[in-house]
N, C-alpha and C positions, 0 to 999 in steps of 0.2 A: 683140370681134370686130376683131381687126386688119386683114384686108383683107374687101372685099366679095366676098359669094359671086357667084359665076359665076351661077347660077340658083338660083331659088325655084320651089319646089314644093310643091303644095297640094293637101291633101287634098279630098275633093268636098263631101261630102254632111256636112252641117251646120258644115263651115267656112266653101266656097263660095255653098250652096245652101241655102235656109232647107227643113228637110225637114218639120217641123210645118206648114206652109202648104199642102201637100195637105188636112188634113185642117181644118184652121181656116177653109178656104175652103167647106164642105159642113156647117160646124159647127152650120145649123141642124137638118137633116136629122141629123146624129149625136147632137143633145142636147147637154145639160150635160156630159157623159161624153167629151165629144170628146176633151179636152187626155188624161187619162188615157189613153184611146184610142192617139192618137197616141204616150204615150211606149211604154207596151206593145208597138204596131208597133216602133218602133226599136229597143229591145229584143230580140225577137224576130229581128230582120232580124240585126243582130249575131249573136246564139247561135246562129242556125242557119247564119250564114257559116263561126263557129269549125266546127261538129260536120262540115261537108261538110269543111272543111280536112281534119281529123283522123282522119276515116274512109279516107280513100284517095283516089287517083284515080278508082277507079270509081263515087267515092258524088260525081263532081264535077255541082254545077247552077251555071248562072250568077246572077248577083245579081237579075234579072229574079225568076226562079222562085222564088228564095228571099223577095225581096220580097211577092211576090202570096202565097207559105205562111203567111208572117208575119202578113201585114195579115187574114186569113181567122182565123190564132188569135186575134188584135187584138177582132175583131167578135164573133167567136162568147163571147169571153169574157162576151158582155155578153146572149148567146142567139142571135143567128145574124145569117149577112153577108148582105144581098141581093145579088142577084147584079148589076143593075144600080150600085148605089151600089161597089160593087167596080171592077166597069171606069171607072167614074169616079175612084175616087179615086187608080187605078195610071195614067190618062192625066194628072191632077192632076202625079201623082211624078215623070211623065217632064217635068214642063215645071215642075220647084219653080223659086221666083222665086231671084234671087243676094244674098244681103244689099245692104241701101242704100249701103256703102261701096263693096262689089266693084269695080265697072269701073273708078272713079275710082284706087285703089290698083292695078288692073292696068296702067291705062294710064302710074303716071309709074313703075310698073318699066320698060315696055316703052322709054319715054320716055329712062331713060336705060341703052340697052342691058344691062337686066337679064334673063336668059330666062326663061320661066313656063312651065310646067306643071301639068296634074294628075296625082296618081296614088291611082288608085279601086280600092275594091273592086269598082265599079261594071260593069256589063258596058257592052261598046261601044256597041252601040245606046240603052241608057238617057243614058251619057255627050253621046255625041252630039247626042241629043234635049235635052239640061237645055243644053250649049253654046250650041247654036240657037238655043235659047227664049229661053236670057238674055244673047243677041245678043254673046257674049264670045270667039266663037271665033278674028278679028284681033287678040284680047288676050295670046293662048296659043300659045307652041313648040310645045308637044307633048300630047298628052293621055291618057295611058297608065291600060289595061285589066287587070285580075290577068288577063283574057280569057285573054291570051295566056301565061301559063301555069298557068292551070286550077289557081290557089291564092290562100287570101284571104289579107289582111294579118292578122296581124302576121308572116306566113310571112317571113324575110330574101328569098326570091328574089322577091318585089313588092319591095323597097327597092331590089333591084338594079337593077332596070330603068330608073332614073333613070339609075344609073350606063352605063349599057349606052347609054340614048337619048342623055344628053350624052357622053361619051367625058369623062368625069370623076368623079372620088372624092368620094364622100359628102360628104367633109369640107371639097370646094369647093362645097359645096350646102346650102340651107338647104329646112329639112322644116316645114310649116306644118300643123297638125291641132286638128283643137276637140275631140278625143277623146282624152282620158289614154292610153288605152292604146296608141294609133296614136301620139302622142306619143315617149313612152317605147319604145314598139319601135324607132322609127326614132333614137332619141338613140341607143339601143344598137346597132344599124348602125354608125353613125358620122356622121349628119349636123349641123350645128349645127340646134336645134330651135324652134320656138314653138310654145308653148300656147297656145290661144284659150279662155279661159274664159266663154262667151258668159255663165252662169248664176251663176257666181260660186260654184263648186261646191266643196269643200274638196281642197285638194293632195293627189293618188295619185303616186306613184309616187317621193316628194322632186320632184318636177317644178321644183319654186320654186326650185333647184339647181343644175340643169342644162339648163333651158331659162328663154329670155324668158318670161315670163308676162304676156299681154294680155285684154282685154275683147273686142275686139274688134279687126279689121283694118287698120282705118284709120293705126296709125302701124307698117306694115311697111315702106313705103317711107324713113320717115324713120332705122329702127332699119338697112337694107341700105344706104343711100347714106350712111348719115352714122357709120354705124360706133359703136354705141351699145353697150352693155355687154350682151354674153351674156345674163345671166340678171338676175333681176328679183323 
């Protein structure tokens, strides 16, 4: 990385946001099946973002509604959701905790004029709420919705809209995601990329190529200010 990028930008939900601690939180009430449970739901929440993409505009829901379809196949997989334990654990989602490193990595971008961002599949109101809760919304420029054009990632027109919100090219921006595919969408945009391998999951996409590859958050600040090698 020859110069530092203008802004960083960061995917939400399981880069940001630990998304299994909805359900890790109720995990006695869900049984031994929870962690299953929980990967199921994000599973689910993913493939039903793609199929609304791809059907059309007219098949558009927001990430809300798609979340609460998911977590309902999630439960019933297992013989059925109560309906109580349900509104719990979508009011859980809307206030997932940030990882332990978060704030501290946001604040020495902000620190030295780096910009931040999110950019979600998220819908606004969910976004908002997970902000709040993990008290990070002084930490963040901008916090961008597909909301606003009624399409999920890996659609190119959500990459845009980084471009659109700063008044700059991809390629002065860096794209941060725990998800391969979100990853690699956005390297094919054009932005410089990182990996977040919380799991330690095996390389998709040559990922280990063309993007940083981390564990975890904690040295993005040192990889943007101090100008550290691309990939990893």
């Amino acid at each position: 990385m020859t110069t530092p990028p203008r802004v960083v930008v960061f995917d939400a939900y399981g880069t940001l946001f630990d998304v299994h601690a909805a359900m890790a939180g109720h995990a006695r009430k869900l049984g031994a099946g929870w962690e299953r449970a929980s990967a199921l739901w994000r599973q689910k929440q993913l493939e039903y973002s793609w199929v609304c993409s791809l059907t059309g505009p007219e098949h558009w829901r927001d990430f809300e509604a798609i979340t609460r379809d998911a977590l309902l196949t999630a439960l019933n997989w297992d013989g059925g959701a109560d309906g109580a334990l349900v509104e719990a654990l979508m009011d859980a989602y809307r206030a997932l905790p940030p990882f332990d490193e978060v704030p501290e990595m946001l604040q020495r971008l902000r620190e030295n004029d780096i910009a931040t961002a999110i950019l979600s599949n998220g819908s606004r109101a969910m976004l908002d709420a997970a902000v709040k809760s993990a008290r990070l919304g002084h930490l963040l420029n901008e916090v961008l919705s597909v909301d606003a054009v009624r399409v999920f990632k890996p659609d190119p027109r959500v990459y845009r809209m980084a471009e659109d919100a700063f008044h700059c090219h991809a390629s002065e921006m860096m794209f941060v995601s725990s998800n391969a595919w979100d990853a690699q969408a956005a390297w094919a945009y054009g932005f410089r990329t990182v990996w977040v391998n919380r799991i330690n999951q095996p390389t998709e996409f040559a990922l280990s190529s063309v993007a940083t590859v981390m564990d975890d958050l904690s040295a993005i600040p040192s990889l943007v200010l101090g100008g550290g090698p691309e990939a990893t």
